[in-house]
N, C-alpha and C positions, 0 to 999 in steps of 0.2 A: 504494500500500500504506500502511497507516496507522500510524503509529508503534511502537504498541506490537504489532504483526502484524511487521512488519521487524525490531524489537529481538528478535522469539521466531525467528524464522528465524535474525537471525546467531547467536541463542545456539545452537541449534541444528547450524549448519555448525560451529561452533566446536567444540563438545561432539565432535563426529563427527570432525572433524579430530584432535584430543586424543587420541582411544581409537584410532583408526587408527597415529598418529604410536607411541602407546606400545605396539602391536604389530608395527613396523617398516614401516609401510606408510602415509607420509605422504601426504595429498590436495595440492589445487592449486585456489586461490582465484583468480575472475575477478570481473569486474566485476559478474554476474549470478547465479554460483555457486560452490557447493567441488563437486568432482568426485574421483573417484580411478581407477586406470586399472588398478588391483590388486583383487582378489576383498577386500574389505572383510570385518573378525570380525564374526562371529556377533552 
């Protein structure tokens, strides 16, 4: 993946983590992905 393709994806999981966390429903970062295991907001 090419650098600036990788920086737009972790901004990405990041961003989704973020809005998830501030509607009580925090993800889980591995070494490939963020996931969450809760119905994610709209």
């Amino acid at each position: 993946m090419t650098e600036p393709l990788a920086a737009a994806v972790r901004d990405n999981a990041a961003w989704c983590d973020l809005m998830c966390r501030a509607h009580g429903r925090p993800g889980t970062f591995t070494g490939r992905a963020w996931t969450n295991s809760a119905r994610t907001p709209l």
